[in-house]
C-alpha positions in Angstrom: -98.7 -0.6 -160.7 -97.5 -4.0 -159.6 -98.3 -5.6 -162.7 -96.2 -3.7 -164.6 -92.8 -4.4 -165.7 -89.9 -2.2 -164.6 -89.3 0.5 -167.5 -85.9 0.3 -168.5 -83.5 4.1 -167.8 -80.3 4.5 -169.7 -78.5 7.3 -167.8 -75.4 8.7 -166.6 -74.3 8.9 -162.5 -73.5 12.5 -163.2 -75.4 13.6 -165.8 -78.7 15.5 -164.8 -81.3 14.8 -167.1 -81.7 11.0 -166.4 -82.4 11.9 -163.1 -85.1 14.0 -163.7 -86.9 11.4 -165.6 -85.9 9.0 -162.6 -88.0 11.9 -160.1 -90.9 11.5 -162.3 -90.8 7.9 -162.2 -90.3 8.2 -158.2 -93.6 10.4 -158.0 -95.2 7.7 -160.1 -94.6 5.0 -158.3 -93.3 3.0 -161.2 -90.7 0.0 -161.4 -87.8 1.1 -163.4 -84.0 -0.5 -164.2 -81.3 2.5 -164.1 -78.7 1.1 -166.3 -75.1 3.5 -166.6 -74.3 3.9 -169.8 -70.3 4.1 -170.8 -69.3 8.1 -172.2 -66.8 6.2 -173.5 -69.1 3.7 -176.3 -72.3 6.3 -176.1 -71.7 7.5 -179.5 -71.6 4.0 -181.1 -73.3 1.2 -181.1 -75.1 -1.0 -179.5 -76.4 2.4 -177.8 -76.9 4.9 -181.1 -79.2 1.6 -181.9 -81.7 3.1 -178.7 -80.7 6.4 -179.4 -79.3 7.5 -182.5 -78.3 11.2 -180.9 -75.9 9.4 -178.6 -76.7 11.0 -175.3 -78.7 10.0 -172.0 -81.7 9.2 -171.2 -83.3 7.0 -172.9 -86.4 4.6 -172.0 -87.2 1.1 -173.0 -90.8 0.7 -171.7 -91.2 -3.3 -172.3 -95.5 -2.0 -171.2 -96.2 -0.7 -174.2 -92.9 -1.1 -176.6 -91.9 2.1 -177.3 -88.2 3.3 -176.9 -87.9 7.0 -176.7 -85.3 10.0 -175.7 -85.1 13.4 -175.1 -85.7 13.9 -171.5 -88.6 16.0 -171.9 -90.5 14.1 -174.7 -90.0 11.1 -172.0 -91.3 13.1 -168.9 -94.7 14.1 -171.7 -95.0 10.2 -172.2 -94.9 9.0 -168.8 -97.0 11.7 -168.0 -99.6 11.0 -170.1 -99.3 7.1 -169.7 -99.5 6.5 -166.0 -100.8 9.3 -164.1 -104.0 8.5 -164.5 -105.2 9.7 -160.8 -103.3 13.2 -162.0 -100.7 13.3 -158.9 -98.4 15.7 -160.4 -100.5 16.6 -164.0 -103.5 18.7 -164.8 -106.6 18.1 -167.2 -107.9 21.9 -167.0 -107.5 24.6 -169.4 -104.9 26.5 -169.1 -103.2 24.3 -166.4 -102.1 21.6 -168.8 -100.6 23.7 -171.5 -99.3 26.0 -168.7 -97.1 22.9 -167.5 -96.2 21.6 -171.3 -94.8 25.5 -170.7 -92.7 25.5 -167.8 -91.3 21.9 -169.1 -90.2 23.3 -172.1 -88.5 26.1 -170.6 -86.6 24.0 -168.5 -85.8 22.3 -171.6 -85.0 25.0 -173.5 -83.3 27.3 -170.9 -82.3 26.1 -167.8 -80.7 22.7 -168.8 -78.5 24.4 -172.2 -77.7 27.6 -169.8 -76.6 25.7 -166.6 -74.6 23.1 -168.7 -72.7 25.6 -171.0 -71.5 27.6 -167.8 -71.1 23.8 -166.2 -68.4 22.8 -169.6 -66.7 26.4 -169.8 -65.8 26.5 -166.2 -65.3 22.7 -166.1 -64.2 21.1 -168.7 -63.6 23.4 -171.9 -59.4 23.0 -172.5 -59.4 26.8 -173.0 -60.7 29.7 -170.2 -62.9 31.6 -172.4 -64.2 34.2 -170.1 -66.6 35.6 -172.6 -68.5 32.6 -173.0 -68.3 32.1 -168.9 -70.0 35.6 -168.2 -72.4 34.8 -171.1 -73.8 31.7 -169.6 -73.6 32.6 -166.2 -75.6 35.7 -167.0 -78.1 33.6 -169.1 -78.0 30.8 -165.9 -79.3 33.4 -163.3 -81.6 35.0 -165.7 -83.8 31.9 -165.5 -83.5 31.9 -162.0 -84.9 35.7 -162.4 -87.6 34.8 -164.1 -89.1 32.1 -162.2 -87.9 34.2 -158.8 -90.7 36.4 -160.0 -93.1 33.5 -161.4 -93.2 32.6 -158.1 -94.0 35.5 -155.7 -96.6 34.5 -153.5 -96.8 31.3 -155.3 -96.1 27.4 -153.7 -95.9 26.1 -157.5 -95.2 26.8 -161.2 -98.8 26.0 -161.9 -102.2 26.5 -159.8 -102.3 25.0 -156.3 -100.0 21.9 -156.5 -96.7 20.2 -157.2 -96.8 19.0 -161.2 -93.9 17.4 -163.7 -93.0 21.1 -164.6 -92.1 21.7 -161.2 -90.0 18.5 -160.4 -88.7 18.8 -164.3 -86.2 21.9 -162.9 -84.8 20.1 -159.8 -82.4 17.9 -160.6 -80.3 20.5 -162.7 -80.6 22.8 -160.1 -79.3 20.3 -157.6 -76.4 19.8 -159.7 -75.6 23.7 -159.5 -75.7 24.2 -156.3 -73.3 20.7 -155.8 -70.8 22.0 -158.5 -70.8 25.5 -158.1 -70.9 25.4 -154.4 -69.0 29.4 -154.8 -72.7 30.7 -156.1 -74.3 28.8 -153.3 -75.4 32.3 -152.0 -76.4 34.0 -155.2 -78.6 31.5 -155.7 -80.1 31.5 -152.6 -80.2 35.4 -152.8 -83.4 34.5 -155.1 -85.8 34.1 -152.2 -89.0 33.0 -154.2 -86.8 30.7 -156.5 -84.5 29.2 -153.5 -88.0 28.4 -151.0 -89.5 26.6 -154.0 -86.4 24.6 -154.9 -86.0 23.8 -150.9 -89.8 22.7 -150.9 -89.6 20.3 -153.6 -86.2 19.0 -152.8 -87.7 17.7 -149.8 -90.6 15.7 -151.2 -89.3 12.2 -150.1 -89.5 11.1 -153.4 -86.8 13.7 -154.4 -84.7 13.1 -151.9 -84.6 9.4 -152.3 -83.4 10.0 -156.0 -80.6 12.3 -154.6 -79.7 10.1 -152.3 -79.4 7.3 -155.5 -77.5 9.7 -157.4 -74.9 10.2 -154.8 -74.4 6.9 -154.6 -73.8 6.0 -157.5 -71.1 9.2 -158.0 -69.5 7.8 -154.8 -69.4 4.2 -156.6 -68.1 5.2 -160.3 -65.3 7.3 -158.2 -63.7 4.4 -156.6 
């Protein structure tokens, strides 16, 4: 990998999905640039020239020219671009769909649940407790589900660590910072809470938390 140039991460301290992609690069091994981008000026331009949607990530890779967003359509590309020894992918039937799977729920449930409850409890001007028990139910339902994926299981897929695993960990980091009061509901999942503890101590994981909190300590001064 040391001929190729660092790939280029527009993210957000405290938003969770840049990190994610940031994991993936970790496992990789791959040179990247994490460049903060300004909630303020996300909506216009220069950025809406990267990424028309106006939200974080986005990637630059200067390797093969492509820009690209959408957090999971970036974790498919790098995927497919650099692991070529398969480190955290499969080339087996069904493995490789089954991870396309697992990445797609995150997508499509973890990441909308967890930051719905994380903007009604947080940030919404009004308390609408409706919408709070709604995505707090819908927030632990995932963690249902997988809890019971993953009986007598290590990972989401076959007998190793993959991108679908690792795609789930940095929003589930961020719940367990932010809502420190459901610290123990969470953990009350015991399938769910030994796999989240397993992968958060990969050392690639923990070197992109330790970035993360650094960079929230550093925007809050």
């Amino acid at each position: 990998m040391a001929s190729l140039k660092p790939i280029t991460v527009h993210g957000h301290d405290s938003s969770a999905n840049p990190w994610k992609v940031v994991m993936i690069l970790e496992e990789l091994g791959l040179p990247y640039n994490h460049i903060f981008v300004n909630i303020a000026t996300i909506k216009d331009e220069p950025y809406t020239k990267l990424n028309p949607n106006g939200r974080v990530p986005t990637i630059e890779d200067p390797n093969t020219g492509i820009t690209l967003w959408e957090s999971g359509a970036i974790i498919e590309y790098l995927v497919e671009t650099y692991d070529k020894e398969h480190k955290i992918s499969s080339t087996s039937f069904p493995a490789k769909f089954h991870e396309k799977q697992f990445l797609h729920f995150q997508m499509s449930g973890q990441g909308p649940y967890y930051g719905q409850y994380a903007w009604f409890t947080r940030f919404h001007p009004e308390k609408v407790e409706s919408a709070i028990s709604r995505y707090e139910e819908q927030m632990f339902r995932v963690v249902g589900v997988l809890d019971k994926i993953l009986e007598d299981k290590q990972y989401l897929v076959g007998d190793k660590i993959s991108y679908a695993d690792i795609s789930f960990i940095a929003w589930e980091s961020t719940a367990r910072m932010v809502f420190a009061d459901k610290i123990d509901r969470f953990k009350g999942f015991k399938n769910y809470d030994a796999w989240y503890e397993r992968i958060a101590a990969r050392p690639s994981v923990k070197k992109v938390f330790q970035l993360r909190a650094d960079a929230m300590a550093k925007s809050s001064h």
